[in-house]
N, C-alpha and C positions, 0 to 999 in steps of 0.2 A: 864693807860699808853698805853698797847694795842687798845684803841679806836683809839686816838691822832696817832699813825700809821696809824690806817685804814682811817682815814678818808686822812692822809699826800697821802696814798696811790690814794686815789678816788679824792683826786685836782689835783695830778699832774700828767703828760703825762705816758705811760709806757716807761722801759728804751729802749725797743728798737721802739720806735714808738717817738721819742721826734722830728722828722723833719730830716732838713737836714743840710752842714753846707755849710756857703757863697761860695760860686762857687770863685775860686784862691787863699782863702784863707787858710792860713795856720789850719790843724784841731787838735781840743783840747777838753779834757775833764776833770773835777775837781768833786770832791764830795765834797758835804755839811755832814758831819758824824756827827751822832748824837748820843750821847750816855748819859750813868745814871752815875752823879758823888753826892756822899753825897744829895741826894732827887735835884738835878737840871737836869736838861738836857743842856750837854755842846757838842760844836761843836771845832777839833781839827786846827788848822791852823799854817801854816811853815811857816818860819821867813828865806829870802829864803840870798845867800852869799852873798855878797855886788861887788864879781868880777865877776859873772853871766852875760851874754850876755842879757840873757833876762828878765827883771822886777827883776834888780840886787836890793839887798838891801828888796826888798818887801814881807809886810805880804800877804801871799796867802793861799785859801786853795789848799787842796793838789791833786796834776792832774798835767796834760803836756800833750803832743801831739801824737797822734794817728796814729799808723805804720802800713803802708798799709796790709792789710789782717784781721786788727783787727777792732771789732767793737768799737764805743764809750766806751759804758762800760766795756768790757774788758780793752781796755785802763785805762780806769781812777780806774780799780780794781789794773791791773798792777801797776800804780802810786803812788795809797794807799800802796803798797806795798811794791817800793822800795823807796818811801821818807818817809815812818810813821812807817814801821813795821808792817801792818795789814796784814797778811794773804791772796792772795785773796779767793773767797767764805765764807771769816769770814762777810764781809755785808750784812745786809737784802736788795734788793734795793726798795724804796720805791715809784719813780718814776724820772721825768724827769721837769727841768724849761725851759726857753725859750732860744736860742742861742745865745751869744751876740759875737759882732764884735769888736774888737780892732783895731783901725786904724791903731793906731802906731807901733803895733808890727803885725801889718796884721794874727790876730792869730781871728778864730771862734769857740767860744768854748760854748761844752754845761756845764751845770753843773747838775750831778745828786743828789736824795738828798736819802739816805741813812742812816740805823740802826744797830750799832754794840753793840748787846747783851753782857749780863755781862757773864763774866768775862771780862773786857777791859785789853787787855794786856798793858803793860806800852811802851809809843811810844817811836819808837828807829827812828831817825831821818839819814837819808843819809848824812853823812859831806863831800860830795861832792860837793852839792850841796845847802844845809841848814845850816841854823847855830842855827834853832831849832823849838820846836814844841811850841805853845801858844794855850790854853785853854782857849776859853770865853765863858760864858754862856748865852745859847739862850734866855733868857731875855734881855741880856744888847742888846744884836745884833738887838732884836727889840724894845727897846726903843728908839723913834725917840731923845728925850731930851738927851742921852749919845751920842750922835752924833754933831759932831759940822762943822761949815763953814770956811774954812778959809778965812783970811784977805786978801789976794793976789787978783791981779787984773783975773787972772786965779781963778774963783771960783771951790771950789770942799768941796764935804761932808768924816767927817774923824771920825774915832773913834780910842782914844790912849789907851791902854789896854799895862803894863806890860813895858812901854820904851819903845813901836814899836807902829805903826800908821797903822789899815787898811784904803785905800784909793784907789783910782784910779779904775782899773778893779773889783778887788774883792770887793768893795763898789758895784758894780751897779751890780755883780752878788748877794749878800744878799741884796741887796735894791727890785730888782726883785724877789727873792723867798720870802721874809718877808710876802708880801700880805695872800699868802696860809697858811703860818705857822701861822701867826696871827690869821687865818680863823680858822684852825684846833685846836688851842690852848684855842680861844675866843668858840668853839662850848664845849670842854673839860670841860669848867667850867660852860658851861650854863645849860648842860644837866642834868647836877647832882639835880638839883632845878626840883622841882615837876611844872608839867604843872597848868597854870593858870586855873580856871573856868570861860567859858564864863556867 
């Protein structure tokens, strides 16, 4: 388990070295959380209210926008915080993915990717703003095959998990970090197998 960190930690940026964000754009940050449920590793995600201004109704992970004085990660520690119940300084942070732009809500956001050590407290969701928390396991999220396309002449990649759809933003933010995790997850299992003899 502690490899698969180390190495999460040596693919991805540090959190405060991850860049910068689009110049007029609005700034955000999210965490990818990763944590130990019954021998899986599951990543938590808020199912956000449907009368929300911004990305109403949508499965997202959990983060928002960044108030001037704070850095990213603070922010998205605050975040975790007040939409999950996590504590902040209860995440390990394990690094940083790449910034993505949202056109339509003019939002630039990083997303970090982070480990919350057992004991997981049970997430308590902000019903201000959430209408709850959804558990998927980092397998299904990088299985390209549980992922589907829709029909619509607007193409877009979805995965349905529980009655809710991740899609939109937070598809191409896990579509972006998947590569590394794959990396890290695919080195996990190869390492254990004795080296070959030339």
């Amino acid at each position: 388990m502690s490899e698969f960190l180390d190495r999460l930690e040596r693919l991805f940026r540090p959190v405060d070295g991850w860049g910068e964000f689009r110049k007029g754009a609005r700034p955000a940050a999210v965490v990818f959380v990763l944590y130990r449920q019954a021998g899986r590793w599951m990543v938590p995600f808020v199912r956000r209210r449907a009368d929300l201004r911004d990305h109403p109704g949508q499965v997202a992970l959990p983060g928002g926008g960044v108030i001037a004085g704070e850095s990213a990660w603070q922010a998205a520690q605050r975040e975790v915080a007040e939409e999950i119940g996590v504590p902040a300084g209860s995440l390990v942070p394990l690094g940083a993915g790449d910034p993505i732009y949202a056109a339509v809500t003019n939002f630039s956001v990083v997303p970090f990717v982070a480990y919350l050590p057992d004991p997981v407290p049970s997430f308590v969701h902000d019903t201000r703003e959430l209408e709850g928390v959804l558990a998927i396991p980092l397998d299904r999220l990088l299985d390209d095959s549980e992922w589907r396309e829709s029909t619509d002449s607007w193409r877009f990649r979805y995965l349905a998990h529980e009655e809710s759809v991740v899609w939109g933003l937070t598809e191409r933010i896990v579509f972006g970090l998947a590569p590394r995790l794959r990396q890290a997850l695919g080195e996990d299992q190869t390492t254990d197998q004795p080296a070959a003899k030339s």
